[in-house]
C-alpha positions as CSV (number, residue, x, y, z in Angstrom):
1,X,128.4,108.0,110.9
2,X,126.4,104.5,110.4
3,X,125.6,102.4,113.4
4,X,124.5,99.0,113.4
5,X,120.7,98.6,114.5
6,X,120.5,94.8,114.5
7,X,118.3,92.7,112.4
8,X,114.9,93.5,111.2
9,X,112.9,90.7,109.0
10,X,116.1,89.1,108.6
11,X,118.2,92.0,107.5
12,X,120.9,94.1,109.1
13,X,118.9,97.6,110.1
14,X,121.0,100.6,110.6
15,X,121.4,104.1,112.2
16,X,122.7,107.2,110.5
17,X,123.3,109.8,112.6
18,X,123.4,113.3,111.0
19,X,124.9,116.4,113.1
20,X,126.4,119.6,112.8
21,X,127.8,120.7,116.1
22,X,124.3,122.1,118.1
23,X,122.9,118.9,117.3
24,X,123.2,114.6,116.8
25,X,120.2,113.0,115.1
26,X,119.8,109.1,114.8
27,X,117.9,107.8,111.9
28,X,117.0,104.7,111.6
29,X,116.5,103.0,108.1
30,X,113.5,100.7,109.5
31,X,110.2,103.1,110.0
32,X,112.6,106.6,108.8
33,X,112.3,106.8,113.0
34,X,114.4,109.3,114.6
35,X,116.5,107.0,117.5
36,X,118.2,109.6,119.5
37,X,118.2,114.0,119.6
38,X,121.3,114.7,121.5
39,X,121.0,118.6,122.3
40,X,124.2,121.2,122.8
41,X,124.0,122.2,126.3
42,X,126.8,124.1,128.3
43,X,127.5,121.1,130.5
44,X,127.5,118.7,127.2
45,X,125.1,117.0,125.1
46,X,122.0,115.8,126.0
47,X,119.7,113.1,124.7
48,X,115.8,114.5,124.8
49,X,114.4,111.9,122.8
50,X,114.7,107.9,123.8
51,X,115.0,105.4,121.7
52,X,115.8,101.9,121.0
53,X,119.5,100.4,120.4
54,X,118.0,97.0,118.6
55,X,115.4,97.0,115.4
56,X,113.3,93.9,116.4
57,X,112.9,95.1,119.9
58,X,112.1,99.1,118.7
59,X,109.4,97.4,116.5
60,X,108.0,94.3,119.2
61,X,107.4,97.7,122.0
62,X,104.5,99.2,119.8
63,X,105.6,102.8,120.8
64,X,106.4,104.0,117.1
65,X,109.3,105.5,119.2
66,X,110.3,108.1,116.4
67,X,108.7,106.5,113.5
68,X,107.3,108.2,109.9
69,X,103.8,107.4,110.2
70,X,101.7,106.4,107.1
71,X,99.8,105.7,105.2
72,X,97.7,108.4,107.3
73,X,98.7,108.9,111.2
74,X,96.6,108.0,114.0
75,X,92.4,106.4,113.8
76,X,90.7,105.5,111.2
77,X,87.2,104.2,112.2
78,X,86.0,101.0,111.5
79,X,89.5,100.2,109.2
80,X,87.2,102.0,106.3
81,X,86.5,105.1,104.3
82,X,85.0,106.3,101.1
83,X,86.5,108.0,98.3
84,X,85.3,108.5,95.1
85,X,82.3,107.1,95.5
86,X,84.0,103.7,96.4
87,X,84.2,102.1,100.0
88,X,88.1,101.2,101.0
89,X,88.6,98.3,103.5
90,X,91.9,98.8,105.8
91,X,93.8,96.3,108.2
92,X,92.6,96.8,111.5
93,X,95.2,96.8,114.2
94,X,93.6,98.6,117.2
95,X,90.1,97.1,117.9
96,X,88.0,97.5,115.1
97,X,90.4,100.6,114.0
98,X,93.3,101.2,111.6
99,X,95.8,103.2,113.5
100,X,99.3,104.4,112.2
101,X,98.8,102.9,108.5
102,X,97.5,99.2,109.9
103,X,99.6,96.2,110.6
104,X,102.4,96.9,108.4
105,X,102.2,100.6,108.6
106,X,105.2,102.3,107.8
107,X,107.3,102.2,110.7
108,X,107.8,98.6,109.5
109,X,109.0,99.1,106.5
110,X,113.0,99.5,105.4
111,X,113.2,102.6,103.7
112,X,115.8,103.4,101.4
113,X,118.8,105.7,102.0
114,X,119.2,108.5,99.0
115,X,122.1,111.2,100.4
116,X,124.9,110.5,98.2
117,X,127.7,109.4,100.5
118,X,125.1,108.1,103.4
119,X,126.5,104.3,102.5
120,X,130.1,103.9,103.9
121,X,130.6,104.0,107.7
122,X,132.8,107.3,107.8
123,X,129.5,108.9,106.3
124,X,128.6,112.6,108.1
125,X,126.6,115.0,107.2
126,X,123.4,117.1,108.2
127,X,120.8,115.9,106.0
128,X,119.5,112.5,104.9
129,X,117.0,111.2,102.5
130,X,115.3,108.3,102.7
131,X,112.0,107.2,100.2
132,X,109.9,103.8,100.4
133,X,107.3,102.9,97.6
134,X,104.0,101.7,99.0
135,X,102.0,100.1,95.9
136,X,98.4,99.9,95.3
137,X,95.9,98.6,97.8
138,X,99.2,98.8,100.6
139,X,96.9,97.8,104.1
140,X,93.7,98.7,101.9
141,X,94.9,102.1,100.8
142,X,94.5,103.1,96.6
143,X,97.1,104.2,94.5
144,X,101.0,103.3,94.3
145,X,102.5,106.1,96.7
146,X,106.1,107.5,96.4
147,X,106.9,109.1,99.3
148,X,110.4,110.7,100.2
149,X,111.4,111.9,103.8
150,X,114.0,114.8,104.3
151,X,115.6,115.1,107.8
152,X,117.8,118.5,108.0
153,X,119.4,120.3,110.3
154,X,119.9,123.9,110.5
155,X,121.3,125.5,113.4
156,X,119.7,124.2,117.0
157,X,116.6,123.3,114.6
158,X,115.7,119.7,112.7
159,X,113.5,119.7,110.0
160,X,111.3,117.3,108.2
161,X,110.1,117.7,105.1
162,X,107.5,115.0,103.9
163,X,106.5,114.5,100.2
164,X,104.8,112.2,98.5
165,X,103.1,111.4,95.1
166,X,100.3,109.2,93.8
167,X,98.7,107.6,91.1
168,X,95.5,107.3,92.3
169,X,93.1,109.7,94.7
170,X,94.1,108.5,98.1
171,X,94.4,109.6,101.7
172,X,98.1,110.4,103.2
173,X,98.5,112.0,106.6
174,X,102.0,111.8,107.7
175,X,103.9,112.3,111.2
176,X,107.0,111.8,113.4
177,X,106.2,109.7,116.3
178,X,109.6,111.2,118.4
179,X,109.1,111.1,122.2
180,X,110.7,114.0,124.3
181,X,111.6,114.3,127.8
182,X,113.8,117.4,128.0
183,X,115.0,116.5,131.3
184,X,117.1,113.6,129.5
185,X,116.0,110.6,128.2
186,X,115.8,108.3,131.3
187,X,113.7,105.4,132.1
188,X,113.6,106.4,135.7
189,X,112.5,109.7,134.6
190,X,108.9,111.3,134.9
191,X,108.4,113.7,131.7
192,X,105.4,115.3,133.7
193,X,107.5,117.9,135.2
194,X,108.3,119.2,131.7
195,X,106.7,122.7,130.8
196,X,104.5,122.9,128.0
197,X,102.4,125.6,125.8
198,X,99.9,124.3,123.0
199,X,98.6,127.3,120.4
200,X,95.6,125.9,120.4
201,X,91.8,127.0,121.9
202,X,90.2,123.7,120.9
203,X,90.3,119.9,121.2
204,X,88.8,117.5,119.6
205,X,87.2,115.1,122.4
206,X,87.1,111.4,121.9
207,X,85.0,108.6,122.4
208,X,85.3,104.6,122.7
209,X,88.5,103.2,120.9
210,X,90.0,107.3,121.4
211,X,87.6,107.9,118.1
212,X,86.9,111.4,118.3
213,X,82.9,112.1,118.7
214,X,83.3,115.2,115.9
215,X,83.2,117.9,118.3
216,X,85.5,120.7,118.6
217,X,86.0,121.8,122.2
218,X,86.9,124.8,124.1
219,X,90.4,124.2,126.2
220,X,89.3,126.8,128.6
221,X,88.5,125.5,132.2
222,X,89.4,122.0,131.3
223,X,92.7,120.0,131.9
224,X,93.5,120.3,128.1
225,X,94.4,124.1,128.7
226,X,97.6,124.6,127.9
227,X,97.2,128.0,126.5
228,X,100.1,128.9,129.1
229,X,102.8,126.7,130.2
230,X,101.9,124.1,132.8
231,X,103.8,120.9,133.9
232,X,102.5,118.0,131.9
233,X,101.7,116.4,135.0
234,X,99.9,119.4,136.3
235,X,96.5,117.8,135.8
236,X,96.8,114.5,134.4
237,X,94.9,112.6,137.3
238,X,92.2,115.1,138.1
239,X,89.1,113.0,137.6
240,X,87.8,114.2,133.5
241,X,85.8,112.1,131.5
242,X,88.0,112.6,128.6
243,X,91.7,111.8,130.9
244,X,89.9,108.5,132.1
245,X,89.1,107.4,128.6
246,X,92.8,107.5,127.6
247,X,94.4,107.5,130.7
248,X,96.3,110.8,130.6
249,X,96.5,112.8,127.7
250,X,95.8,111.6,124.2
251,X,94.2,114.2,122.5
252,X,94.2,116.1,119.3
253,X,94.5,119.6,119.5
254,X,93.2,122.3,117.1
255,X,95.8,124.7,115.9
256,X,95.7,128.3,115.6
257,X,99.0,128.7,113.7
258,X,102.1,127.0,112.4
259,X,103.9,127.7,116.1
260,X,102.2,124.6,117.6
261,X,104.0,124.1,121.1
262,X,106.4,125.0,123.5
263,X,108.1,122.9,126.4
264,X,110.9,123.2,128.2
265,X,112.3,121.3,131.4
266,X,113.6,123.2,134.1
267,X,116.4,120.6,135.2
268,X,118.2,120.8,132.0
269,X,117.0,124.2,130.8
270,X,116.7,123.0,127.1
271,X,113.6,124.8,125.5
272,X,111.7,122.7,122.2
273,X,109.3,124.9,119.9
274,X,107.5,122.9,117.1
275,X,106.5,124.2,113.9
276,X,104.4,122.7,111.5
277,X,101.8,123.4,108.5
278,X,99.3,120.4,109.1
279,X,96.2,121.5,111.1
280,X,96.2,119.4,114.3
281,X,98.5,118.4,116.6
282,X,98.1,115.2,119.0
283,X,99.1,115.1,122.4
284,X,100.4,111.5,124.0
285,X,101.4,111.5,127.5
286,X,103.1,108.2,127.1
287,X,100.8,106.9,129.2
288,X,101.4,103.1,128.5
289,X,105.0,103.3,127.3
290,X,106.9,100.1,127.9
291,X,109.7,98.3,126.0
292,X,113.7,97.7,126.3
293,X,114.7,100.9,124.7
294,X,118.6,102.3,124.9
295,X,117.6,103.4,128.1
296,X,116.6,100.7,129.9
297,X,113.0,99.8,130.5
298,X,110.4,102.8,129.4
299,X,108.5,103.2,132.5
300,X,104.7,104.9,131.7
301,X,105.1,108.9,131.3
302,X,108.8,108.4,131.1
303,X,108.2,110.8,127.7
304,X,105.5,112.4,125.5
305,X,104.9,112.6,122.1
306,X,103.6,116.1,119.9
307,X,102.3,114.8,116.8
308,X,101.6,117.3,114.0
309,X,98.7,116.0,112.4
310,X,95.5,115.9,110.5
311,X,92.9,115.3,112.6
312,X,91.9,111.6,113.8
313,X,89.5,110.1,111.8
314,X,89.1,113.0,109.5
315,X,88.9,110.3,106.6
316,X,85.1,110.0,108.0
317,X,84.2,113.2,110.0
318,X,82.8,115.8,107.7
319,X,83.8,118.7,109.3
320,X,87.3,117.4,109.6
321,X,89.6,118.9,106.5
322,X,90.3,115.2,105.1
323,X,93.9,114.6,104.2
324,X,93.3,113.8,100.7
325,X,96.0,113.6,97.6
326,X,94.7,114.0,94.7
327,X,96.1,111.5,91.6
328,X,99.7,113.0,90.1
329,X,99.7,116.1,92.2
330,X,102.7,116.2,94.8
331,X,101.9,117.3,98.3
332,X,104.3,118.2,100.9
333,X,104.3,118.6,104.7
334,X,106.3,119.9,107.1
335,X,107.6,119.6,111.3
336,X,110.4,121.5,112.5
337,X,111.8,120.7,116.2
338,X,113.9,124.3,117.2
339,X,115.6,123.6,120.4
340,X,117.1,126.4,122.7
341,X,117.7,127.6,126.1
342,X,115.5,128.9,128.7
């Protein structure tokens, strides 16, 4: 099924919604952004992820509600890097920092539609494909980039398969920017009672502009332990050096294995584990959401986002594994969301 998204940059933006019985995934075609996960519960189906009903207002919130992140997710400091010997300048869109690919990161871009079939409105289905070409020197990044996105479901589970190819040595560091609240996706809703589990011992503490300082930190007698399940909203406002920088939780956190999380809301009883072969993943509280979504106004901490990731700024921290892909070699990463019951 195709849905009309509005306009974006003048042209009509859609939705295609993929399912197969357990589960109803909307994807937009601006940013490859998931808009809605509507869940198979025994009272009906409920939506876990919010999202926006309009293109031009999804994009004016600046919550990358669901988006494909790139070139290279999250903070690069000082909108620069070296490779090759050779300093790259990027567009700088937080501060002095590139976040989410700069100005005109991907989650502004129309991507194109490839599942044979996906273009007339009776279109259903459980997978789409969608690719976007970002040339050479795209927001300061080298090499002309092919990247194609693969959204599959499989059972209660929703894949995503990221791959991408350049022509040059660059830097790519994909992620899915979805926002949970397993609750239900409600703007009068808190997420914090949500339960989660991280598999992680470490975290990766930040400094000014959420840069992290290059140290890899024990969870243990800290807020950022979440070793065991604890409500979101267990510690969030305990007085911490690092919750006062980003007011809540904004963290990267070191993985120990491809199981990365675990939550689950007790109200609805719908259980989320996330799987995914990249190294890091980041933790946002939602801690300055806002915007007209589908829902209504997004209230701070209405949802979170789980971020598999490379580490921030790993394009500058040595002892950071730097996201780097290497001229005409393919490289492919991958985030599955498994939803069940509790």
């Amino acid at each position: 099924m195709i849905k009309s998204f509005g306009e974006w940059r003048g042209k009509p933006a859609h939705i295609y919604e993929i399912s197969n019985g357990s589960l109803s995934v909307g994807i937009s075609d601006v940013g490859a952004a998931v808009q809605y996960i509507q869940v198979k519960t025994p009272s009906g189906f409920t939506d876990v992820c919010p999202g926006f009903d309009d293109a031009g207002e999804w994009a004016k919130s600046g919550t990358y509600l669901g988006a494909t992140v790139g070139r290279v997710a999250n903070r690069i400091s000082g909108a620069k890097f070296s490779l090759g010997g050779k300093m790259y300048n990027l567009s700088r869109n937080d501060g002095q920092n590139c976040l989410h690919g700069g100005e005109d990161g991907f989650d502004k871009r129309f991507f194109k539609v490839l599942t044979e079939g996906a273009q007339g409105d009776d279109w259903r289905g459980n997978m789409l494909q969608l690719s976007l070409f970002s040339p050479d020197g795209d927001m300061g990044f080298p090499g002309n980039l092919n990247l194609l996105v693969t959204y599959k479901l499989e059972g209660s589970s929703l894949g995503i398969i990221y791959n991408a190819r350049s022509d040059k040595d660059t830097l790519w560091a994909p992620t899915c920017h979805t926002y949970f609240n397993l609750g239900g996706a409600s703007a009068a809703a808190s997420s914090c009672g949500d339960m989660l589990r991280i598999n992680a011992d470490c975290f990766t503490p930040s400094g000014a502009g959420l840069i992290p300082t290059g140290e890899v930190r024990r969870v243990e007698g800290t807020p950022f332990d979440f070793r065991d399940f604890r409500a979101i909203g267990e510690r969030i406002d305990e007085k911490d050096e690092q919750l006062a920088i980003a007011g809540g939780y904004d963290h990267n956190f070191v993985l120990r294995g491809e199981h990365a999380a675990c939550a689950f809301s007790r109200e609805s009883g719908i259980k989320l584990d996330i799987y995914t072969d990249m190294p890091g993943l980041h933790f946002y509280s939602g801690n300055f959401l806002g915007g007209n979504s589908a829902f209504g106004a997004l209230a701070p901490r209405a949802a979170y986002a789980l971020e598999a990731q490379f580490f921030p700024d790993a394009a500058n921290i040595p002892s950071f594994e730097k996201p780097l892909l290497k001229a005409g070699e393919g490289q492919t990463y991958r985030i599955e969301y498994k939803f069940g019951r509790v």
